[in-house]
C-alpha positions in Angstrom: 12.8 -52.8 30.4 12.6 -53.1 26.8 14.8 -50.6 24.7 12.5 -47.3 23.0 13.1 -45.1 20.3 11.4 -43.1 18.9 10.6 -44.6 15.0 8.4 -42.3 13.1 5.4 -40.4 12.6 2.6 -41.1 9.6 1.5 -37.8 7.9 -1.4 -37.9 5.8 -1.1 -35.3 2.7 -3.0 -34.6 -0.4 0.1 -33.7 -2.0 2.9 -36.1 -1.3 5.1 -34.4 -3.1 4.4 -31.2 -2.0 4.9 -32.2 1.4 8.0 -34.4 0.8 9.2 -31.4 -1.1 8.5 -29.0 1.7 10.0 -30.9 4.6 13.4 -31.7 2.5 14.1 -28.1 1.5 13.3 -26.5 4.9 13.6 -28.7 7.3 16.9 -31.2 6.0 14.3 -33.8 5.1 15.9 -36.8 2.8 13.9 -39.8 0.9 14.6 -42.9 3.2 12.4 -45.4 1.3 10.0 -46.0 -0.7 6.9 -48.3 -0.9 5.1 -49.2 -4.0 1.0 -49.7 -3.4 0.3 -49.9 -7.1 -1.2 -46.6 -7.7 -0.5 -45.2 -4.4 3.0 -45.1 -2.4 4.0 -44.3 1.0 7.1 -42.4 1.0 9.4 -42.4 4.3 11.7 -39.1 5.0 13.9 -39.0 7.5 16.6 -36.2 9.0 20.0 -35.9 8.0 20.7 -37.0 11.8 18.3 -39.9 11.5 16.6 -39.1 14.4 13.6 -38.2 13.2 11.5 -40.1 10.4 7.8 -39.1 9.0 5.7 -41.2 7.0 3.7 -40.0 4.1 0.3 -41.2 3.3 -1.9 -40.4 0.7 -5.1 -38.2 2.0 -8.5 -39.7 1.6 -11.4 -37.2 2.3 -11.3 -33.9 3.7 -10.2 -32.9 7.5 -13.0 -33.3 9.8 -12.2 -30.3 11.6 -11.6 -26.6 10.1 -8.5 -25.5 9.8 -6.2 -24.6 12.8 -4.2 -21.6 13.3 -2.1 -19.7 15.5 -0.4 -22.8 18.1 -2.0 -25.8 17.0 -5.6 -27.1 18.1 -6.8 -27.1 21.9 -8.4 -30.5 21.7 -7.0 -33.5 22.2 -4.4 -34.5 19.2 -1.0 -33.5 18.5 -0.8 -29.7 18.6 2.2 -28.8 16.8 5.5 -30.4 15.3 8.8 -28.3 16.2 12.1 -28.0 15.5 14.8 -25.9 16.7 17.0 -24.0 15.2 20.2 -20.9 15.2 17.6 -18.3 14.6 13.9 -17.8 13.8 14.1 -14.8 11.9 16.7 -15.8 9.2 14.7 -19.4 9.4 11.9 -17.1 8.1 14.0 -15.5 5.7 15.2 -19.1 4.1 11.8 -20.3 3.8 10.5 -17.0 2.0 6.9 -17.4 1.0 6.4 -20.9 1.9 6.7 -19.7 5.3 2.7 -20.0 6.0 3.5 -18.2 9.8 0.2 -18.9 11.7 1.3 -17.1 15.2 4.5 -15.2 15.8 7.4 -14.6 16.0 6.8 -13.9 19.9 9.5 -13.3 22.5 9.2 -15.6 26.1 12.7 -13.9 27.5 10.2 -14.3 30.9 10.7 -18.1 30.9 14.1 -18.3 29.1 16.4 -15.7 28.2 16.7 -16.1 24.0 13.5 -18.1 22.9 12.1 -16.6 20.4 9.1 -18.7 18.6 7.5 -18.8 15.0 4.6 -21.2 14.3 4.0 -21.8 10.4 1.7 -24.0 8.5 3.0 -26.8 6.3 1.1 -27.8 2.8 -1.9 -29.2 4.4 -2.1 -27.0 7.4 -0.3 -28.8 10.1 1.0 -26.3 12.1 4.9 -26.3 12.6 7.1 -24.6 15.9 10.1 -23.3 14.8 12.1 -22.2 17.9 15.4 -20.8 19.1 16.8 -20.4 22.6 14.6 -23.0 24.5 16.8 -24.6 27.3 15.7 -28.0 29.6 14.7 -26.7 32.9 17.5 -27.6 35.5 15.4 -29.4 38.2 12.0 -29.6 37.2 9.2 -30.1 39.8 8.6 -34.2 40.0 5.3 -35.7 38.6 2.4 -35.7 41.2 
């Protein structure tokens, strides 16, 4: 089988800078590259760790859906970004204001002693997980 990585995911924002601004000062975000369209750009961010890159597009037109809160949207799509961290509450802290928080923090000690969960909004409403505490299961049950 052919090697797979993961390489990147496009985000579409009506403030590229906003959103490249957002990303690098709460989430360890730094400029990768950046591609030159004339007017436009596309402006590639990646992790500190490199394992995880996003893609920024400029927005043309308006969502065709309203905005989402709480989790993320039911339908089919992606439902949230997350990323995992020491602790949610002084996460919450560091961002101050620009944490948007959609849903949360909430509590599931019932599944896994410690995860504590935050979701927030980003600059054009994407809604973002912010976690602490979540643990693989051991064995999960196989696929059917």
């Amino acid at each position: 089988m052919t090697r797979l990585a993961f390489a990147h995911m496009g985000l579409s924002a009506r403030d590229l800078r906003a959103t490249e601004a957002f990303y690098t000062k709460h989430f360890g975000f730094r400029r990768a590259r950046v591609v030159s369209l004339g007017a436009d750009e596309i402006i590639f961010l990646k992790t500190a760790a490199g394992d995880l890159s996003f893609e920024l597009f400029k927005a043309v037109g308006e969502p065709p859906a309203p905005p989402v809160m709480g989790d993320g949207p039911a339908y089919p799509g992606f439902r949230h970004l997350a990323f995992q961290v020491d602790s949610v509450d002084e996460k919450l802290r560091e961002m101050g204001a620009d944490a948007r928080v959609t849903q949360g923090p909430m509590d599931f000690d019932a599944f896994i002693p410690g995860w504590r969960t935050v979701w927030v909004a980003d600059p054009d409403g994407r809604i973002i997980e912010i976690s602490q505490g979540y643990q693989d299961q051991d064995n999960p049950p196989p696929m059917k």
